[in-house]
ZALO-911862 format. One line per field, with one value per residue: x, y, z of N, C-alpha, C, CB in turn; residue in three letters. Coordinates in steps of 0.1 Angstrom, whole numbers. Glycine has a CB too. Layout:
<nodes>
n_px: c(X,...)
n_py: c(Y,...)
n_pz: c(Z,...)
ca_px: c(X,...)
ca_py: c(Y,...)
ca_pz: c(Z,...)
c_px: c(X,...)
c_py: c(Y,...)
c_pz: c(Z,...)
cb_px: c(X,...)
cb_py: c(Y,...)
cb_pz: c(Z,...)
rest: c(ALA,...)
</nodes>
This chain:
<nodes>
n_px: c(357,349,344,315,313,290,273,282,262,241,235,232,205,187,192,177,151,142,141,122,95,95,91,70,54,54,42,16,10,10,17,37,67,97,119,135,125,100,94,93,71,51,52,37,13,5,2,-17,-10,14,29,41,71,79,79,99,117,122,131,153,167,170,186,210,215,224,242,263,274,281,304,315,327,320,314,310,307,290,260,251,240,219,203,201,178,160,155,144,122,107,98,90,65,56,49,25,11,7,-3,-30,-31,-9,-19,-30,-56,-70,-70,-71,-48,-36,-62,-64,-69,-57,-40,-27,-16,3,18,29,43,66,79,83,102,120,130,135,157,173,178,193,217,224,225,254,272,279,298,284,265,246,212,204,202,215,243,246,252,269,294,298,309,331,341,346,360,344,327,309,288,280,272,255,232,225,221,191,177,176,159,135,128,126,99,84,78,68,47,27,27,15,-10,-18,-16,-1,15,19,42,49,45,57,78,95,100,112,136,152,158,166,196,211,197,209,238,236,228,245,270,264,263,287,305,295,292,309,311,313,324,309,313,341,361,338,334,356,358,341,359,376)
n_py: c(252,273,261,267,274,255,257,233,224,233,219,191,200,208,180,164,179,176,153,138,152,142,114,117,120,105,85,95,91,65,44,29,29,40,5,6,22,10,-10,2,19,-1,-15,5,8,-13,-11,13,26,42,61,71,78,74,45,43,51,29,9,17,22,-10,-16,0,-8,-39,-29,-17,-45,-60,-44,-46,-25,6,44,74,91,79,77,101,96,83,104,120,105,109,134,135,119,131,153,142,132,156,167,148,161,184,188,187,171,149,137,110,112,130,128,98,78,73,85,103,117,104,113,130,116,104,124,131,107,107,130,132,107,120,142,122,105,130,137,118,117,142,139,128,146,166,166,154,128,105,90,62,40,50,50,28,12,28,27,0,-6,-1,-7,-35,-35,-39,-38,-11,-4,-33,-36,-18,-29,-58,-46,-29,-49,-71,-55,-50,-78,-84,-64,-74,-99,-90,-75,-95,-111,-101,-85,-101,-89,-65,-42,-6,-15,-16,-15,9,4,-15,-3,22,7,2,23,42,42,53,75,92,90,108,129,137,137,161,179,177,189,214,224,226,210,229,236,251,250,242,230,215,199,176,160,142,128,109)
n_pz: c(-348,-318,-287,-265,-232,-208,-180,-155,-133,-142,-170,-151,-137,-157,-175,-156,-156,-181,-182,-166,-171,-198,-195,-178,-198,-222,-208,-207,-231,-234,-252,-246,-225,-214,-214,-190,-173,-169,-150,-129,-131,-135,-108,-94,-104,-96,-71,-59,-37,-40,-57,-93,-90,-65,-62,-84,-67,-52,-68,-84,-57,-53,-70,-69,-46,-54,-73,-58,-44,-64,-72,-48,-32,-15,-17,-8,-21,-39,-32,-42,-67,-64,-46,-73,-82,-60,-67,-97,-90,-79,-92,-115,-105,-96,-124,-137,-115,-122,-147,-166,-187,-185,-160,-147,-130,-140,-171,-186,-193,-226,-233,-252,-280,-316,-327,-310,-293,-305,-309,-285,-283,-298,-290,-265,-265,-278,-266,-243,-247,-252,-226,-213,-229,-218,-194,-189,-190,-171,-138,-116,-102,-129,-130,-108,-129,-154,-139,-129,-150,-160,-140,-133,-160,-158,-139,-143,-164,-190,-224,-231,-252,-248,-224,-216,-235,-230,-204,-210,-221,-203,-185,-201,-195,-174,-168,-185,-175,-148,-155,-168,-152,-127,-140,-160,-189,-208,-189,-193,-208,-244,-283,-287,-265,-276,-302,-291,-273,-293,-308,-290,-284,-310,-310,-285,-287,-311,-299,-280,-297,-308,-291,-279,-296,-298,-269,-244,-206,-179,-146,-121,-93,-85,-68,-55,-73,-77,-61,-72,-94,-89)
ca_px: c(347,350,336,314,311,280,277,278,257,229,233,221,190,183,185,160,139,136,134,110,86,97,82,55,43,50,32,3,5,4,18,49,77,110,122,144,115,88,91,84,56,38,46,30,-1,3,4,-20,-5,28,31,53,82,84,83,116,129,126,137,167,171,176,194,220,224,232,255,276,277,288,319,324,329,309,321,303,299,277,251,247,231,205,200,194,170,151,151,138,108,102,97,80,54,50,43,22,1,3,-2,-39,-29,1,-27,-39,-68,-79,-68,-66,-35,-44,-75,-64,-69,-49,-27,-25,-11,14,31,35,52,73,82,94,113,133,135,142,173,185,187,199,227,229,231,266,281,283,306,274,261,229,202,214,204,227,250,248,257,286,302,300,316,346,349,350,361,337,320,297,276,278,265,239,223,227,206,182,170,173,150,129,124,115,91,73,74,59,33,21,22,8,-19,-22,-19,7,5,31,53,41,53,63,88,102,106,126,149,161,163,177,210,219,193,216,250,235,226,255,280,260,265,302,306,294,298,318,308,324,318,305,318,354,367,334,336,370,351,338,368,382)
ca_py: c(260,270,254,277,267,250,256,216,219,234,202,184,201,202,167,155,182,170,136,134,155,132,99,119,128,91,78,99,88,53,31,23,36,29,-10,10,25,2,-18,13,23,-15,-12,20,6,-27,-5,24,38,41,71,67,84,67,33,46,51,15,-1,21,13,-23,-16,8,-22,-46,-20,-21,-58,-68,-35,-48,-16,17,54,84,98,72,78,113,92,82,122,123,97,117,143,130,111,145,165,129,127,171,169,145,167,202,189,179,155,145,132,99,115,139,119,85,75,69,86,115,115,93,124,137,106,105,139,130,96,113,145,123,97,127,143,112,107,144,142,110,124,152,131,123,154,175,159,150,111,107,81,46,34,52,51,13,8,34,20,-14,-13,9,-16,-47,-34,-46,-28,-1,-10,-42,-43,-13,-36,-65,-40,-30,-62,-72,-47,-55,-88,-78,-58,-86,-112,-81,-72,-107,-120,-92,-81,-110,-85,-56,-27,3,-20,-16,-16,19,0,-19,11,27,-4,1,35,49,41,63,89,91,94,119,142,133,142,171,187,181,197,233,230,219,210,243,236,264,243,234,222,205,188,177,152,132,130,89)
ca_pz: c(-341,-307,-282,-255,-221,-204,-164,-156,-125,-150,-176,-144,-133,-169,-175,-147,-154,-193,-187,-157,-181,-210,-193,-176,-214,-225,-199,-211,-247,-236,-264,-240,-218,-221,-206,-181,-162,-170,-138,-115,-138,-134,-93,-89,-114,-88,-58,-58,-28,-46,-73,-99,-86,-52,-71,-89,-53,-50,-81,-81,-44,-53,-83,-63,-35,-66,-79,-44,-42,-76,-71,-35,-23,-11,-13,-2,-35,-49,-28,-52,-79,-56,-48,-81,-84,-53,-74,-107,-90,-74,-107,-127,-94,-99,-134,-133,-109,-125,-160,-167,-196,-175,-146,-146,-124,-149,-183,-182,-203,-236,-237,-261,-295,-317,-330,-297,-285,-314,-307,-275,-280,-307,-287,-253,-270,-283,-249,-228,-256,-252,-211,-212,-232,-215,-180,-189,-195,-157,-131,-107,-114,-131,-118,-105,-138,-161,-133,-127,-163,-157,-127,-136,-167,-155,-127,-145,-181,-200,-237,-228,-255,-253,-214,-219,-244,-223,-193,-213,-224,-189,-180,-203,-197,-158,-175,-190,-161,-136,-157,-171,-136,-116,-148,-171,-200,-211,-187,-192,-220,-257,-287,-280,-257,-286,-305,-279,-279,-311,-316,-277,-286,-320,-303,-277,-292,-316,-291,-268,-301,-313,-271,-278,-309,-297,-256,-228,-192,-170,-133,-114,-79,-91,-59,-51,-87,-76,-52,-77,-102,-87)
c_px: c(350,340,332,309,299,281,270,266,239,226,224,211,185,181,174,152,130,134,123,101,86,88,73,44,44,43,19,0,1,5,33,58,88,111,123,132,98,81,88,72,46,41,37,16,-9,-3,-2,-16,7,26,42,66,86,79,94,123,130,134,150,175,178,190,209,228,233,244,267,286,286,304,326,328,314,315,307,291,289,266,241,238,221,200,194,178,156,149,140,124,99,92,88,67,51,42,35,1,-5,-1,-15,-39,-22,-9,-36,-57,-76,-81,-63,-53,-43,-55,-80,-66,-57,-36,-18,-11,10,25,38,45,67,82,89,99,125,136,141,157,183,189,192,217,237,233,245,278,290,292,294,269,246,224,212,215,212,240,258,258,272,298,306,312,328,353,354,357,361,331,314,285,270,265,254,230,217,212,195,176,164,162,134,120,115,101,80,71,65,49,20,15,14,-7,-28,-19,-7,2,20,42,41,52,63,78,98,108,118,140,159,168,170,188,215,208,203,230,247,238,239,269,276,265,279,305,305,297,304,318,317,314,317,312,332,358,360,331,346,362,353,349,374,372)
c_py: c(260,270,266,264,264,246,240,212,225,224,196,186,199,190,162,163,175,157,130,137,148,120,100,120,115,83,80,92,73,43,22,32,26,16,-5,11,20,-4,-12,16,14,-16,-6,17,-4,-23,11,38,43,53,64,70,77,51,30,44,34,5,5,20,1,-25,-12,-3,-32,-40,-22,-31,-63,-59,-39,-37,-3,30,64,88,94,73,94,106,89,93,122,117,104,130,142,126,124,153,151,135,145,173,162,147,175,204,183,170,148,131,122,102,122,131,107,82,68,70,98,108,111,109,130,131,105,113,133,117,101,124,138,119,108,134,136,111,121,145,131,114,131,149,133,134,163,160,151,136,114,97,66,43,32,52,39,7,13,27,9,-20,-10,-4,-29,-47,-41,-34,-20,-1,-23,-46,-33,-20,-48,-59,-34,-40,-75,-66,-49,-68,-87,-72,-63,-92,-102,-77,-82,-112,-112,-89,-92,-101,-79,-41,-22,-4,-21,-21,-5,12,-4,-4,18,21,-3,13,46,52,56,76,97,98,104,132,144,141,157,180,186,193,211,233,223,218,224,243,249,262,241,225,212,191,174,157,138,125,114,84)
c_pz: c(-326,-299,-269,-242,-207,-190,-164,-146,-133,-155,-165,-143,-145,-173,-167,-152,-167,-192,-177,-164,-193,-204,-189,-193,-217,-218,-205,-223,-245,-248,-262,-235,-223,-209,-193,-165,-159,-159,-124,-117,-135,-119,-90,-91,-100,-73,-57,-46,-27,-56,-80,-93,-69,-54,-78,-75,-49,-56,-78,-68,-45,-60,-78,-50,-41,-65,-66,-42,-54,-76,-59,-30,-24,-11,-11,-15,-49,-43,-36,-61,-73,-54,-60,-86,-75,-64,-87,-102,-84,-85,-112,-116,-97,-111,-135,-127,-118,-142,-161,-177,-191,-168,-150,-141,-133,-160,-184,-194,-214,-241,-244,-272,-298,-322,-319,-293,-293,-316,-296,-271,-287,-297,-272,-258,-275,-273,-242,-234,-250,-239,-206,-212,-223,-197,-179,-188,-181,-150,-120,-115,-116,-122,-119,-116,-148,-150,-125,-137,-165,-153,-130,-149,-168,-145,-133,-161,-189,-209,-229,-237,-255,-239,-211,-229,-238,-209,-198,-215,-213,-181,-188,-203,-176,-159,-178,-183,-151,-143,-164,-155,-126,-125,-156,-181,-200,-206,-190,-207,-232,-272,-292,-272,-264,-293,-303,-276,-285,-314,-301,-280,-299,-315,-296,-283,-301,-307,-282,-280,-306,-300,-274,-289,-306,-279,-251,-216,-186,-157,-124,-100,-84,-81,-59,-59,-85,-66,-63,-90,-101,-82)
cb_px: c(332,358,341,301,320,277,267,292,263,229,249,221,186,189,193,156,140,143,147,109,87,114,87,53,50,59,32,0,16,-8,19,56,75,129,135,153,115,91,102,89,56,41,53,35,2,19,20,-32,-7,32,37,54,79,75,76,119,120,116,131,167,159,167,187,212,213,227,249,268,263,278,318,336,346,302,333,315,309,278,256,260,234,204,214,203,178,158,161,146,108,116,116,86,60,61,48,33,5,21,10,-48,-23,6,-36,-32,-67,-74,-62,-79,-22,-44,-84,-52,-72,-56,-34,-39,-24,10,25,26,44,64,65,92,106,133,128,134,168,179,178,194,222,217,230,266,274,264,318,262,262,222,179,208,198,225,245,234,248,287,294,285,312,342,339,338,370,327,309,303,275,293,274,239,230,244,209,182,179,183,157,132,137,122,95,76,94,66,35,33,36,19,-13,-36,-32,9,-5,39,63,34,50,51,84,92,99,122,146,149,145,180,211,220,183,215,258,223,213,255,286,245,259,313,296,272,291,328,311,324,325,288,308,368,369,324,345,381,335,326,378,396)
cb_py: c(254,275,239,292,271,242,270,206,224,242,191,183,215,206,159,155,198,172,123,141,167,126,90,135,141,85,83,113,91,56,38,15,38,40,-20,27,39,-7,-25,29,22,-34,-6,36,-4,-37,-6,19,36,26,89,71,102,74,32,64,62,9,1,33,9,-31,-5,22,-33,-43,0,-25,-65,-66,-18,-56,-11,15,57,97,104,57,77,121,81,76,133,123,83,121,149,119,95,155,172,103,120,181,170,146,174,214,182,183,154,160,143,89,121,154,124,72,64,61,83,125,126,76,137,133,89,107,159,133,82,118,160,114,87,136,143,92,111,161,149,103,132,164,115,116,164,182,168,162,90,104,77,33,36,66,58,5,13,43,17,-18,-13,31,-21,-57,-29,-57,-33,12,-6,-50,-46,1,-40,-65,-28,-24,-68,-68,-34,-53,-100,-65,-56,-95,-120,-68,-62,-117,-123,-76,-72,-116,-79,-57,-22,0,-38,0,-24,26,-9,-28,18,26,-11,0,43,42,22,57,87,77,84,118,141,108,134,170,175,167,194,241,234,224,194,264,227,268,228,244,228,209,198,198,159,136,143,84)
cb_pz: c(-343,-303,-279,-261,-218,-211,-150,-150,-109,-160,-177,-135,-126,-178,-175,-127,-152,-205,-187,-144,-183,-213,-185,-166,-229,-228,-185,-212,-260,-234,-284,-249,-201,-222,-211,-189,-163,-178,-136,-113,-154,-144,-85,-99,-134,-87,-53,-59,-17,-54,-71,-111,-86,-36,-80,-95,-34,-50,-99,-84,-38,-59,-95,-56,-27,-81,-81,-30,-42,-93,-71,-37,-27,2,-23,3,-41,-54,-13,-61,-87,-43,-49,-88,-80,-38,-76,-113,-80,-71,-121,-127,-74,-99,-143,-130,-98,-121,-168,-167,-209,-163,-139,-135,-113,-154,-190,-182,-195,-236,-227,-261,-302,-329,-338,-287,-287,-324,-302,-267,-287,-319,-286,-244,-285,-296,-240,-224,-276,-256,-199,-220,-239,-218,-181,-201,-205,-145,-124,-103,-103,-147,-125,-96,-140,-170,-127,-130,-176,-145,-115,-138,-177,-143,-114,-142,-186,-194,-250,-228,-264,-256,-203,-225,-255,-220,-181,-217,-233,-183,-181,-206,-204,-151,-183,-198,-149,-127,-165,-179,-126,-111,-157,-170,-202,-225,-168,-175,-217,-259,-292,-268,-248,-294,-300,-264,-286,-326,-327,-265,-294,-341,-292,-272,-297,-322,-280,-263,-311,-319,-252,-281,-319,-302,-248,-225,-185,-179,-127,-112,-74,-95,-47,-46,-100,-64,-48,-81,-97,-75)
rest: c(UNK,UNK,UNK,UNK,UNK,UNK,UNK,UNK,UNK,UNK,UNK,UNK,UNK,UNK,UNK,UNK,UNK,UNK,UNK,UNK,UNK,UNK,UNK,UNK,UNK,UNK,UNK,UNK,UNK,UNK,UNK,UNK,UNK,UNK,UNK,UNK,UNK,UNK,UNK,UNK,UNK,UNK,UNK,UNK,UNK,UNK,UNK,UNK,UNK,UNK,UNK,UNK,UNK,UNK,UNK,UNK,UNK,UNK,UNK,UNK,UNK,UNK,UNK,UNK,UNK,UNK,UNK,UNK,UNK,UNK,UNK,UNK,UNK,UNK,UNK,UNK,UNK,UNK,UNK,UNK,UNK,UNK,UNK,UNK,UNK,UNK,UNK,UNK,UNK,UNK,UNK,UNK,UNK,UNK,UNK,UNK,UNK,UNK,UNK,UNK,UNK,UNK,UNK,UNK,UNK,UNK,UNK,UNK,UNK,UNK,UNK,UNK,UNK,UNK,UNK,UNK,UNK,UNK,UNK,UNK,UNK,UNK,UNK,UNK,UNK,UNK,UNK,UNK,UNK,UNK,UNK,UNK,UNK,UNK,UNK,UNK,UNK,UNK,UNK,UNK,UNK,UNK,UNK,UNK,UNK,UNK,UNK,UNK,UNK,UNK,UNK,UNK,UNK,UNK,UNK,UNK,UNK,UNK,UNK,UNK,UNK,UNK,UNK,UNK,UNK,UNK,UNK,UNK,UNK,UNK,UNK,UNK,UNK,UNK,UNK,UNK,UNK,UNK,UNK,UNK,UNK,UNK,UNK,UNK,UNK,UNK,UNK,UNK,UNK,UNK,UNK,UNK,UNK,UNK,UNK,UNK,UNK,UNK,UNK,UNK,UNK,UNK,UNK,UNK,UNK,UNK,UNK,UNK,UNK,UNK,UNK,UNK,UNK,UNK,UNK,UNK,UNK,UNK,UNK,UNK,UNK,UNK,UNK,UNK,UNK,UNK,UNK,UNK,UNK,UNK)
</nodes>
């Protein structure tokens, strides 16, 4: 079959846009986010004068300084994944607004009907998978997160699943200690969260081989592609 060709700098905007709206919709349903972004979710909750999306700018902040330290070096063009990261919290923090289920202020999380809640845990989880996926494919980096896991394991060649398994569970466990300690209870992690755990992974590579199978990244920028290439 031949393969048709998918402007790469589209893929991008497409992925933030589906997965900012992916976690705003699981947020709403309220039976868990994923581990990854759990710990922006319980800031923001911790820190009313924080949205979600400028709670991301922090975590991934840290996360991106990490990232530096442990490669020992710094280049221009990693500072793009942070860009993206501005962007994403941009679109999470818009929808959010413009969505009245979205809006904590209008609908408190979790206070739809139980079917309601059910689509919408169902219907993100297979979103946040597909722009995950779909992260990977343009030449531009996704968020620090998937970009941490990138970097890191190119630099020190180590598995790729072995040390995305490794950071999610990492993340998870951050997860737990900031919302026990700051709540006493389970805010943002469920067993929604669990869930996600388990099943991210062959989500992921589904979507990720099914996107090969019929397209092919085609950079609209070639030269400026060219950038990111070492």
């Amino acid at each position: 079959m031949n393969k048709k060709p998918f402007c790469s700098e589209l893929i991008y905007l497409l992925s933030i846009i589906i997965i900012s709206f992916s976690v705003a919709m699981l947020t709403a349903a309220d039976f868990g986010i994923s581990m990854v972004v759990a710990p922006a979710y319980i800031i923001s909750q911790a820190l009313p004068f924080l949205t979600f999306g400028q709670a991301e700018y922090m975590v991934q902040g840290v996360l991106f300084i990490l990232m530096c330290l442990l490669m020992r070096k710094l280049k221009a063009t990693f500072f793009f994944s942070f860009v993206t990261c501005l962007i994403y919290g941009l679109f999470l923090d818009l929808w959010r607004i413009i969505i009245p289920t979205f809006n904590p202020l209008v609908c408190a999380p979790g206070s739809m009907q139980l079917w309601v809640r059910i689509v919408f845990f169902v219907v993100g989880e297979l979103l946040t998978t597909l722009a995950v996926a779909l992260s990977f494919k343009p030449y531009l980096y996704p968020q620090v997160y998937d970009f941490f896991v990138s970097a890191v394991t190119k630099h020190f060649n180590v598995s790729l699943g072995k040390f995305k398994t490794f950071f999610d569970f990492a993340f998870l466990a951050l997860s737990l200690i900031l919302t026990f300690s700051i709540f006493g209870k389970l805010v943002g992690v469920n067993w929604g969260t669990i869930i996600m755990t388990v099943v991210n992974g062959p989500l992921i590579s589904f979507f990720s081989k099914t996107f090969d199978k019929i397209f092919y990244p085609n950079p609209l920028f070639k030269k400026f592609s060219k950038i990111f290439e070492n």
